[in-house]
N, C-alpha and C positions, 0 to 999 in steps of 0.2 A: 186787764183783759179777762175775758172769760170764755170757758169753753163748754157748748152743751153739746150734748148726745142724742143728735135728732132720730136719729137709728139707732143700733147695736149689732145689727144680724146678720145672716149670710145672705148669698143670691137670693137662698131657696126660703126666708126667714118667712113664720107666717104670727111670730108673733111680738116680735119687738122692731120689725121693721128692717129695711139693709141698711150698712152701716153708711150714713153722713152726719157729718159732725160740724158745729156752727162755729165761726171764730166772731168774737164781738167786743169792739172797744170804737168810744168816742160813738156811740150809739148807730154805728154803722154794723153792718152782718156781711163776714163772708163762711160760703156753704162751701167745705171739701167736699165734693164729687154730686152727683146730683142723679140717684137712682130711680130706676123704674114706678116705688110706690113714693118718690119724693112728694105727691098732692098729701100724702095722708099723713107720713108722719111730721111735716110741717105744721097741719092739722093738731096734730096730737100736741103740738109744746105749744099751740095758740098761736102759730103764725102763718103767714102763706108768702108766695109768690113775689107780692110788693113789699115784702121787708128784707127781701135778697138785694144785696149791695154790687156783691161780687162772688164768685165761683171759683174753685180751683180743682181740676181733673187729674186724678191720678193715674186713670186707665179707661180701657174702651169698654170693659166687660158692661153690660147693659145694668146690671146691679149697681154700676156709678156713674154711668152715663146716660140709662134709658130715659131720664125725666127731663133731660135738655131742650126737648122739643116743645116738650109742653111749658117748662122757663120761657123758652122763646117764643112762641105762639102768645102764650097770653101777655106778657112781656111787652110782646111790642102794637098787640091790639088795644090792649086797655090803656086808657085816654087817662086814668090814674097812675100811671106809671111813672114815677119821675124823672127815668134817665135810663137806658140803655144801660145793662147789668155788665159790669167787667168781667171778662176770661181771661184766667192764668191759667197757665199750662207749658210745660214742656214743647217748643217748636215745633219738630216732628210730630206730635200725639195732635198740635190743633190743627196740622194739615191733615191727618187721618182722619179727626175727628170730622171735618165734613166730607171730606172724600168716602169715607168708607160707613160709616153710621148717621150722618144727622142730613145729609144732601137730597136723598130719597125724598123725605119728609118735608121739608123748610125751603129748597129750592126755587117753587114755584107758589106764589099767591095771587090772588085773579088781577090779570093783565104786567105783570110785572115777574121776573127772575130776579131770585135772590142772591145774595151771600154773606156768609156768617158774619161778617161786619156790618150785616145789616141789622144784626140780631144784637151783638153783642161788641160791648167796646174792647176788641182782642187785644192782649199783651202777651207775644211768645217768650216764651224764656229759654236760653240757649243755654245749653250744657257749663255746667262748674259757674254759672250768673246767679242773681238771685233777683228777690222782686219784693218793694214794699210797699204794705197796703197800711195807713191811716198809721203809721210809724212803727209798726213790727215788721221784722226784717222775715221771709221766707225763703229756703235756700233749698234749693231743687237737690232731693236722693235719689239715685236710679238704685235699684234693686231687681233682684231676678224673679218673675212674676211664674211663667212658665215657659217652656220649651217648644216651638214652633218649627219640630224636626231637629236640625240644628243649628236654627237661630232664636237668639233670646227674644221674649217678650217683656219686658221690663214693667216695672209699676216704680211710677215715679211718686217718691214720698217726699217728706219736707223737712228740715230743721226749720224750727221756727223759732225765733230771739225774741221774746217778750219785752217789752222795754220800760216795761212797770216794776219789772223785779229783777232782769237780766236772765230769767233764767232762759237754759235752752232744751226745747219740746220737743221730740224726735216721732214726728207722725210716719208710720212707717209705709201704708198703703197695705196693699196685697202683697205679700212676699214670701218664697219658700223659706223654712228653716235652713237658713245657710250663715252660720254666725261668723263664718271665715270673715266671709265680705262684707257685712254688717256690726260686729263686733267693736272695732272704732267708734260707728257712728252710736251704739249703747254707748260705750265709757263718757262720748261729751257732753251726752245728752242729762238733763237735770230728771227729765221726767219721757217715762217712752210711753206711747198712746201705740199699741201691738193689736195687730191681726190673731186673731186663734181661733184652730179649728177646733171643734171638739168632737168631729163623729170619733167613733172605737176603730175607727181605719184611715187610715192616712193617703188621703188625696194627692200628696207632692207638690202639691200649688200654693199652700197655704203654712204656717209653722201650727202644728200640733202644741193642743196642750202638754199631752208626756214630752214632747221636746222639748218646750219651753222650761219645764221644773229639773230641766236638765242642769241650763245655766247657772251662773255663781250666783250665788245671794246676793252681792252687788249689783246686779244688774235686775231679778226678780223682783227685788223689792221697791221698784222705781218702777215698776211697771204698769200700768193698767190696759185691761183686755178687752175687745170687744171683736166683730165681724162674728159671734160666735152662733152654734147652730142651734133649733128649737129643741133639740133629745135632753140639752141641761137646764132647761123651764117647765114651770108648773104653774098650773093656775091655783092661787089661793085667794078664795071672793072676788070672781071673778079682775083678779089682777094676776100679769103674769110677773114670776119672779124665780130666781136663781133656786135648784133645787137644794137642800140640805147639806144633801152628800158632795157635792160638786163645792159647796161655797167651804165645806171640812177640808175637803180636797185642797184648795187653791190658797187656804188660809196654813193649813198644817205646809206648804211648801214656800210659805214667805213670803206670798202678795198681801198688798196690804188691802185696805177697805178705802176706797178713794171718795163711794156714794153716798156714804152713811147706812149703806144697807147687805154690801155684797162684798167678797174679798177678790178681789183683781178682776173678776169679770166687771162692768160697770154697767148699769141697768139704763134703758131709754130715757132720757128727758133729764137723765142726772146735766147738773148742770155744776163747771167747776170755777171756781175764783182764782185765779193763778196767786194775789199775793197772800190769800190761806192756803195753798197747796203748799207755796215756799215755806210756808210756819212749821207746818206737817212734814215735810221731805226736808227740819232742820234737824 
């Protein structure tokens, strides 16, 4: 299995893209979540649109959901298209997901009304179930996203079981620092793929880096970072990359170097081998 880093960013990223991340084995591709600038940074690792297999949503924010229209527009015009892209998702999230974001849009095409089943071959997946694509197992995390008064807004992340190495990947989605409720799901996990912010203030939406170098060693050093914000990039020769101080930072606190270039933050287009990652994380 292998996993690349079609993004790395935040909503707001202008320079390594928002974070979607490729799952690929048996030469099939499924995209986590599918963002607003998803035409370009698919661009950037030399793919597009017709090498998306499958899709899995973890939330509605338009930073992982904005580019679903344009998957499904061109998707299902182009006459090269080989099959209707699968949707995984959370139940509830893919009845939101046309109801309240993608219905406007896709709805209607001349002489005909739509529905997302038009679009895409949907699979809901109902709370504590799991979903498997091309023989890795995907196991639905809800997690606390942000606060909608006072009802939760969830972001649902995934345990994923590898079944090349056994190991198990704890993608976590968007999620506040709240390790009460997530704390289990580090200990099972072989390897965590973590959200981080990194402005100098802490939004409540997301885990902070200073949170994050909070945790035990155990858990920091299994972890690799990204969703994170353009203030800890620089361009050198016209390439953006991880500032000095920030890769001292993250290295002097026990993340390791997962790219070959950066310690815990993980740069765009890095691309990972699961069973050299197990070598590494023995």
């Amino acid at each position: 299995m292998k996993i690349t880093f079609v993004g790395t960013g935040s909503a707001f990223a202008m320079k390594n893209y928002q974070t979607n991340t490729l799952i690929e084995r048996n030469g099939k591709k499924l995209l986590i979540d599918v963002g607003t600038d998803i035409r370009f940074s698919l661009k950037g690792i030399g793919m597009n649109y017709l090498d998306i297999d499958a899709v899995y949503i973890t939330h509605l924010h338009a930073d992982h959901v904005g580019g679903m229209e344009y998957l499904a527009f061109c998707n299902y015009f182009d006459p090269n298209a080989k099959s209707k892209i699968a949707l995984y998702s959370n139940y509830s999230l893919v009845r939101d997901m046309w109801n309240n974001t993608l219905q406007g849009g896709l709805q209607s095409i001349q002489a005909k009304q739509m529905a997302l089943e038009d679009y895409f071959d949907v699979h809901p997946v109902f709370p504590n179930n799991s979903f498997e694509w091309e023989g890795i197992t995907f196991e639905i995390v809800q997690s606390i996203h942000i606060m909608s008064k006072y009802s939760i807004v969830p972001s649902y992340g995934l345990m994923i079981t590898d079944p090349d190495t056994g190991m198990k990947i704890y993608y976590t989605g968007d999620t506040q620092f709240n390790p009460n409720q997530i704390m289990d799901f580090y200990k099972q996990a072989d390897w965590i793929i973590q959200d981080c912010e990194t402005y100098p203030f802490k939004s409540g939406v997301h885990a902070n880096f200073t949170d994050l170098v909070t945790l035990d060693d155990s858990i920091i050093r299994k972890m690799a970072l990204h969703h994170y914000m353009d203030n800890i990039m620089e361009d050198v020769e016209k390439k953006h990359t991880i500032q000095p101080s920030w890769n001292k930072s993250s290295q002097e606190a026990g993340f390791k170097c997962w790219d070959g270039e950066n310690y815990g933050f993980v740069k765009q287009g890095a691309v990972i081998d699961t069973k050299k990652l197990k070598k590494e994380l023995s």
